[in-house]
C-alpha positions in Angstrom: 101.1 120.0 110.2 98.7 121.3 107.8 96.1 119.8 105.2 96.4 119.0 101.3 93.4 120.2 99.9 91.5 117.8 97.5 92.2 117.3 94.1 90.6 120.1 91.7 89.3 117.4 89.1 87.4 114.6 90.1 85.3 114.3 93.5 85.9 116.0 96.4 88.0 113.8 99.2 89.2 114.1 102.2 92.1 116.1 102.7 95.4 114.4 103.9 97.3 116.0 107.0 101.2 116.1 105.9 104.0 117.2 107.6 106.7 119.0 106.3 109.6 118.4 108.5 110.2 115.4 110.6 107.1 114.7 112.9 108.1 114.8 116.8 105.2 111.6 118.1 106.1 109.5 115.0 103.8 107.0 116.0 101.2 109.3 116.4 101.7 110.6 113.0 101.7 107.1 111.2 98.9 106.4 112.7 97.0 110.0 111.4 98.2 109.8 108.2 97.5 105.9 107.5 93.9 106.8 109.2 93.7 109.6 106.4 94.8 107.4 103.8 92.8 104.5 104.2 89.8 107.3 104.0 91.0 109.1 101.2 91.0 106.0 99.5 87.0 104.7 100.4 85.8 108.1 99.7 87.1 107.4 96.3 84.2 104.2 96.1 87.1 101.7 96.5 88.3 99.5 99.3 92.2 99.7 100.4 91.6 95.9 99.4 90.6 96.5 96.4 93.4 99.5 95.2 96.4 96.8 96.7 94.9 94.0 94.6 95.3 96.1 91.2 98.7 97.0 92.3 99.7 93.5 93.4 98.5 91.9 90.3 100.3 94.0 87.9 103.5 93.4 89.8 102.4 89.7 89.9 102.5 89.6 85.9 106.2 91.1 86.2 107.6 88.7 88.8 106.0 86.0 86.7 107.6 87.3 83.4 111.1 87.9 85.5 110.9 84.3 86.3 110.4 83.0 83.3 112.9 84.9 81.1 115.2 83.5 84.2 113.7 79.8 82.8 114.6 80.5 79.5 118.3 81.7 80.4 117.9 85.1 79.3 119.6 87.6 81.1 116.9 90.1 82.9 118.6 93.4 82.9 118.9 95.2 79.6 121.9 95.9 77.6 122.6 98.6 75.4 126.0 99.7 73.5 126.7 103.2 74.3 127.2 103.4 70.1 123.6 103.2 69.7 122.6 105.8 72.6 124.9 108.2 70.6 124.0 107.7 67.3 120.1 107.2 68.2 119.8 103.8 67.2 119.0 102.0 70.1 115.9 99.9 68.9 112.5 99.9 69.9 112.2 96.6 71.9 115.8 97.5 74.0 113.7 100.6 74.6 110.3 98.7 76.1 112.6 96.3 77.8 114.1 99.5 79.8 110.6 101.3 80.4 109.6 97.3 81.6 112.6 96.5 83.7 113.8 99.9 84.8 117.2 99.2 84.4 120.2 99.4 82.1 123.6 97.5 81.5 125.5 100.5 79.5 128.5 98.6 77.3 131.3 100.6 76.1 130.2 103.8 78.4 134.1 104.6 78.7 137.1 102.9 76.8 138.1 100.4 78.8 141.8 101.4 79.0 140.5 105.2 80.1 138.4 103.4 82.6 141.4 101.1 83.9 143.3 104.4 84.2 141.3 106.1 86.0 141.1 103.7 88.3 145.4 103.6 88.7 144.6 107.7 89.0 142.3 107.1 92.1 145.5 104.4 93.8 147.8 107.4 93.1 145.4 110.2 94.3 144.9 108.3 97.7 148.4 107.2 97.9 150.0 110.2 97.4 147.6 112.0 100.4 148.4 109.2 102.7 145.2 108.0 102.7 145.4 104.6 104.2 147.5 106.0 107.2 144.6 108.8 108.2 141.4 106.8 107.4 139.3 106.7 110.4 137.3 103.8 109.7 133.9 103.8 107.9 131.9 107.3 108.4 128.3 105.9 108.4 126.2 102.8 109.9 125.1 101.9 106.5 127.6 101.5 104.3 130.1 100.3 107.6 128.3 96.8 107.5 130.0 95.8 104.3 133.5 95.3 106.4 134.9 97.7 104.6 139.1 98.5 105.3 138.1 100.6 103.2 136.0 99.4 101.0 133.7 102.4 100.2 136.3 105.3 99.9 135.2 108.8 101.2 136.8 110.5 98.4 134.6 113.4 96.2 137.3 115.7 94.3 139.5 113.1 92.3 140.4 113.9 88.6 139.1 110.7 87.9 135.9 110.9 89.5 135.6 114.8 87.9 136.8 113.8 84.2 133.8 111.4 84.4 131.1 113.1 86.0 131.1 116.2 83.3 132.6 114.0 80.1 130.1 114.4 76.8 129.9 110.4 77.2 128.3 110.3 80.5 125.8 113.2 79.6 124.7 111.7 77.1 124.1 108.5 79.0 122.2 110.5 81.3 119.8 112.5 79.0 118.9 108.9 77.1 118.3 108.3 80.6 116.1 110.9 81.8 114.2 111.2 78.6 112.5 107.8 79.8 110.9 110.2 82.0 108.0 112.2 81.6 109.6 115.4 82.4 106.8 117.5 82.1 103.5 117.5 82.7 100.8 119.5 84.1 102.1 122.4 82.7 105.3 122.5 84.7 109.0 121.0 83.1 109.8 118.8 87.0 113.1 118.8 85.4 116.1 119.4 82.3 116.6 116.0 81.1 119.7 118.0 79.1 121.3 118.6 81.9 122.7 117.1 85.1 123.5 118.5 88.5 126.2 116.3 89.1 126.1 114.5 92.0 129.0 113.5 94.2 129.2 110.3 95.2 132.2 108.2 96.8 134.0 105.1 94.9 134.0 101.4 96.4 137.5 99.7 95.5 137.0 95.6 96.5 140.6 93.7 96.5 140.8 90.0 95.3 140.3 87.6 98.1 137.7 90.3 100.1 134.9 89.1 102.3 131.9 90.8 102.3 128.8 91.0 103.9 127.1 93.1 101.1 123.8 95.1 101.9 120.5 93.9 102.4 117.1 94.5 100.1 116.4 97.9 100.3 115.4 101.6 98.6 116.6 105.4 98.2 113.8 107.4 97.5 112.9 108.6 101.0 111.3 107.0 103.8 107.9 108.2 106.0 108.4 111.3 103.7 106.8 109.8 100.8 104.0 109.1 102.4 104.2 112.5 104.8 105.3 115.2 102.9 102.6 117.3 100.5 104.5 117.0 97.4 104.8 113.1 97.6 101.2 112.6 98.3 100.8 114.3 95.3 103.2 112.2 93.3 101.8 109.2 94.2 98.4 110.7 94.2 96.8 107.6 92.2 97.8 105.3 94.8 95.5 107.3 97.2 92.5 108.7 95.3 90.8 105.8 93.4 92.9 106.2 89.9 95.7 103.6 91.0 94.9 102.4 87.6 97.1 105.6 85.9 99.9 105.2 88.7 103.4 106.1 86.5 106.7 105.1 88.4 108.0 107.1 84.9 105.9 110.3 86.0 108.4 112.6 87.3 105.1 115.2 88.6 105.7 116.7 92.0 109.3 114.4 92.6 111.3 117.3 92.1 109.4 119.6 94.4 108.9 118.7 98.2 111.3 118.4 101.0 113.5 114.5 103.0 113.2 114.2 106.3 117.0 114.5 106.9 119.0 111.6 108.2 122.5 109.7 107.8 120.6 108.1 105.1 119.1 110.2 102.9 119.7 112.0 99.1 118.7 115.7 98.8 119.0 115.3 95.2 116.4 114.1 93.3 118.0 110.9 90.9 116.1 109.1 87.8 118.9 106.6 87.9 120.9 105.7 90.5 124.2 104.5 88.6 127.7 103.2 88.8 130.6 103.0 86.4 133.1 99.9 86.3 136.7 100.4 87.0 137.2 96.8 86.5 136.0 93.7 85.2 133.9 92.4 87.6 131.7 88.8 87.1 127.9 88.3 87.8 129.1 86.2 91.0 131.5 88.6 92.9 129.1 90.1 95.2 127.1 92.3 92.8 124.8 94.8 92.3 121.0 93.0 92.3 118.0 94.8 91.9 114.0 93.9 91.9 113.6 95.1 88.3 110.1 96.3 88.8 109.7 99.7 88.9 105.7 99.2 89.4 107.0 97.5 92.8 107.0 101.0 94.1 102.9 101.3 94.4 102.8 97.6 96.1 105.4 99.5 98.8 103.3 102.3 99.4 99.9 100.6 99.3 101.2 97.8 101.8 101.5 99.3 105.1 97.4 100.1 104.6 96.3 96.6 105.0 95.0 95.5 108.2 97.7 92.8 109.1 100.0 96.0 109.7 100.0 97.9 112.9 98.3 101.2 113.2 101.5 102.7 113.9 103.8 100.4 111.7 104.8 101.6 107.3 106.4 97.9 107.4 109.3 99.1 109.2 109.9 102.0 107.2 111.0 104.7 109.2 113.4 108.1 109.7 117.5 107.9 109.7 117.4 104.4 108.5 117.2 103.2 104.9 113.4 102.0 103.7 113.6 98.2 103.9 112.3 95.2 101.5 111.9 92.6 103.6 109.9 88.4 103.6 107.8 89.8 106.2 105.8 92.4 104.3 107.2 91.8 100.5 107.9 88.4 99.8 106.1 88.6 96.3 108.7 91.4 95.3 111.8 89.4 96.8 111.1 87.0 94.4 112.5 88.8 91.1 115.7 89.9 92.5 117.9 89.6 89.7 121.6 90.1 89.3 123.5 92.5 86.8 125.3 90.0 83.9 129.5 90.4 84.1 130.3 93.7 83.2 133.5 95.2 82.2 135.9 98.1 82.9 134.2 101.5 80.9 130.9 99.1 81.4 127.8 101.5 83.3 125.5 100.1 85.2 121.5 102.4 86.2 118.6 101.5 88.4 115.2 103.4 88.0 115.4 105.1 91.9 112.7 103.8 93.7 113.6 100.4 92.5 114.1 97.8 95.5 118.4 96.8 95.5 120.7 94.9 97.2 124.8 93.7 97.0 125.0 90.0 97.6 128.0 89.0 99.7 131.0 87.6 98.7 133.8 85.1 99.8 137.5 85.5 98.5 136.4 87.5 95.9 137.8 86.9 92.0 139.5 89.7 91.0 138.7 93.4 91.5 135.6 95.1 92.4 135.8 98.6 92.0 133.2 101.4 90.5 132.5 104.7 90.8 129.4 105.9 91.8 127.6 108.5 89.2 123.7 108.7 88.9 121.5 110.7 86.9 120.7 113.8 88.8 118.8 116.4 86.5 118.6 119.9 87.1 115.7 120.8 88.9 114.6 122.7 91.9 115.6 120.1 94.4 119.1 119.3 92.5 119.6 123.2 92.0 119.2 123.9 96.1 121.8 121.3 96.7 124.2 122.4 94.0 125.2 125.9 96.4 126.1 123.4 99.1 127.8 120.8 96.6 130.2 123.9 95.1 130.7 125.2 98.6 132.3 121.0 98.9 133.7 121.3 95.6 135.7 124.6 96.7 137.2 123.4 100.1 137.6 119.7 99.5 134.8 119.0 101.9 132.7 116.0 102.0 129.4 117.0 100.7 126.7 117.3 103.2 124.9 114.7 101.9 128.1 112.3 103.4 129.5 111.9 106.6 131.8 115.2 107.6 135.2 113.5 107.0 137.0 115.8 104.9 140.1 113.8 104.2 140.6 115.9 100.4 140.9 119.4 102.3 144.4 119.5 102.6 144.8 117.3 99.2 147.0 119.6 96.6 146.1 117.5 94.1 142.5 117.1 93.7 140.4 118.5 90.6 140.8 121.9 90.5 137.8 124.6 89.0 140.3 125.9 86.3 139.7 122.0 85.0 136.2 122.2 84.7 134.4 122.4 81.2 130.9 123.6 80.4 129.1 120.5 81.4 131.1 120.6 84.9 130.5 124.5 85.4 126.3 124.1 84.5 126.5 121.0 86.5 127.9 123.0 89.1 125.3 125.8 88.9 128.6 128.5 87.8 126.4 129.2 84.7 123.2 128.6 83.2 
C-alpha cells in the first residue's frame, strides 16, 4: 500500500492510500480508504453531503426525464440503423440521446438471414463436437443462477462467433461507438477508437418454453478496485477532490491504465460498450436485457458508500469475487429508471455504456428463441493489449480464455475457426500485427 500524491493543479489535499492488489484485512482497508476519502473531499472546502447532493440531483433530473418519456410511450433506449453509422448520417439528436442515455439499439447490424445462419452454424458446431453429451454443467456461480441446461454456452472459437467479431460491420459499429468517448486527453490517447481488441465472450441460446430466473441489478466495471486502485482514484478524481461538477462518465482518462482485483467475476479488458448481437427475434417481454440508462448513475455509486448511514467497513455491499450490486437498500433512486431494450431482431445489436447499472428480467415459457452472441467494444489500449497475449494463447489451443472458467470443451474441436481464416481486422485484433 502506498500513497497517491495530490493533484498538481489546484490545492494541495490529502493523499489517498491505494492498494494495488487485493488488500488481505479488507475491512480494514475500507475502512482507511473511506476515512481518506471522506478527507480528501473536506479538504477540498466541501462536505461529502454536499458533493453526493450534486451528484444525486443530476441523476434525479435523468430518472425524472426516463419516467416521463416512459409516460409519453416513447421507447427509452436509442435506435439507430446501422445505414446511417456507415454512411455518417446518424443525426444530431440520435447522437445526444446516446451521450444522454448511454445506450444503443443497432438495427440492421447483420442481415438478418447471415445472422439466422450463424446461429444454425453455432447448433452444427456444438452438435458435431458432442457438446450436449460432455457439458459439465454451468462453469461459474454467476451466470449458473439463470438455470441454464445450457443456457449460457462456454464456446469462444466458432466460425460464427469469429466471422462476426472481425467483420468491417461490427468495426464500424464499434468505432461510432468508442468515438463517444473522449479518447484522449491530458496529453495521453487512453485508447484507438479504430481499432478493437476483440474480446471473447460466450453465446447464450434460450429455447421456447425456458424458465428463467434472469440476473439481478448489477455492474461490470470493477468492484473495491475502483475505489482502491491508483489509476481509478484518478479517473474518478472529481468525485473526490471538490470538482464533482466536471465528473465525465464519457472521460476515458486513467480507465485504460490500472490494474482488477482478480475474481470469478471480473473483465481484464477495458470495454466502452458492453454489447450483444441477436441471433433471433426476440420481444421486449421474453426476459430481456434492462439497463439503468444513466451513465451519470456511476458518481451516485461511488459517492454512496461515504455517507454516514453506511458502515465504516461497508461500499454498499460491493466487494471482491462477486459482481458490484444495485440494490433498494442503498440505490433505490437509480432502480427507478430501469428500462427495457424494445423487440429486437435477428442481425439487430444491442450496447450499454460499461459502468451502466443492468439486469435480465426472468422469464416463464418463453416465446420463441433467445439467443445472442456476446461482442462488446473493447479498444486497443494497454489494458486490452496485455490481455490479447493470453486471448491468442486461447485462440491457438481452443482454450477458454482466462477471463472464463477453465472448461476447454473446443480443444479437441477440428472444426473451430482456424488463424488461416483470420483477416486484418482479426490479426490486429489479435495483436499478430500492428
Amino acid at each position: 500500500m502506498t500513497d497517491i500524491a495530490a493533484p498538481a493543479a489546484g490545492t494541495a489535499l490529502p493523499a489517498l492510500p491505494h492498494w494495488e492488489s487485493t488488500p488481505t484485512d479488507l475491512p480494514a482497508a475500507i475502512r482507511e480508504v473511506k476515512a481518506a476519502l471522506r478527507a480528501r473531499i473536506e479538504a477540498s472546502g466541501r462536505s461529502v453531503e454536499e458533493v453526493f447532493a450534486v451528484m444525486e440531483q443530476r441523476v434525479a433530473a435523468q430518472v425524472a426525464d426516463i419516467a416521463a418519456a416512459k409516460e409519453r410511450g416513447e421507447t427509452v433506449w436509442p435506435v439507430v440503423e446501422y445505414a446511417d453509422i456507415e454512411a455518417g448520417t446518424v443525426s444530431a439528436e440520435d447522437l445526444a440521446r446516446l451521450h444522454r442515455r448511454g445506450c444503443l439499439v443497432v438495427r440492421g447490424h447483420f442481415d438478418r438471414e447471415q445472422a439466422l445462419g450463424w446461429d444454425r452454424d453455432i447448433v452444427d458446431y456444438v452438435e458435431s463436437n458432442r457438446f450436449f453429451e460432455s457439458y459439465r454443467g454451468p462453469g461459474d456461480d454467476f451466470f449458473g443462477s439463470v438455470g441454464s441446461k445450457p443456457e449460457i454456452y462456454p464456446v469462444y472459437w466458432s466460425r460464427a462467433q469469429m466471422q462476426a467479431r472481425q467483420s468491417d460491420r461490427m468495426a464500424r459499429v464499434q468505432a461510432f461507438l468508442n468515438s463517444q468517448w473522449t479518447s484522449t486527453s491530458e496529453g495521453v490517447e487512453w485508447f484507438d477508437a479504430g481499432r478493437d481488441s476483440l474480446y471473447p465472450d460466450r453465446i447464450r441460446r434460450r429455447p421456447p418454453g425456458a424458465d428463467s430466473a434472469g440476473l439481478g441489478t448489477h455492474l461490470d466495471p470493477g468492484t473495491l478496485d475502483l475505489w482502491m486502485t491508483e489509476a481509478y482514484q484518478k479517473a474518478f478524481r472529481h468525485l473526490f477532490d471538490g470538482t464533482v461538477e466536471q465528473y465525465d462518465p464519457w472521460d476515458a482518462a486513467h480507465r485504460t491504465a490500472g490494474p482488477q482485483y482478480p475474481g470469478s467475476t471480473m473483465c481484464s479488458a477495458f470495454r466502452t460498450f458492453h454489447g450483444w448481437t441477436a441471433l433471433s427475434d426476440i420481444d421486449h417481454d421474453q426476459g430481456v436485457l434492462h439497463t439503468v440508462p444513466i451513465p451519470e448513475a456511476m458518481g451516485y455509486l461511488m459517492l454512496r458508500p461515504l455517507l454516514a448511514d453506511v458502515p465504516d467497513d461497508d461500499m454498499c455491499g460491493v466487494t471482491v469475487n462477486q459482481v458490484f450490486p444495485a440494490n433498494q437498500k442503498w440505490h433505490s433512486l437509480l432502480l427507478e429508471a430501469l428500462s427495457g431494450i424494445p423487440d429486437v431482431r435477428a442481425g439487430d445489436s444491442v450496447w450499454w455504456h460499461c459502468d451502466m447499472i443492468h439486469s435480465v428480467a426472468p422469464v416463464q415459457n418463453q416465446q420463441g428463441w433467445g439467443n445472442v452472441m456476446y461482442i462488446p467494444a473493447a479498444p486497443w489500449c494497454p489494458r486490452n493489449e496485455r490481455y490479447a497475449a493470453e486471448v491468442r494463447e486461447a485462440f491457438r489451443t481452443g482454450s477458454s480464455p482466462s477471463d472464463f472458467p477453465g472448461e476447454h470443451y473446443e480443444r479437441t474441436w477440428p472444426n473451430r475457426f482456424a488463424a488461416a481464416e483470420l483477416n486484418r481486422t482479426g490479426r490486429r485484433g489479435l495483436g499478430l500485427e500492428p
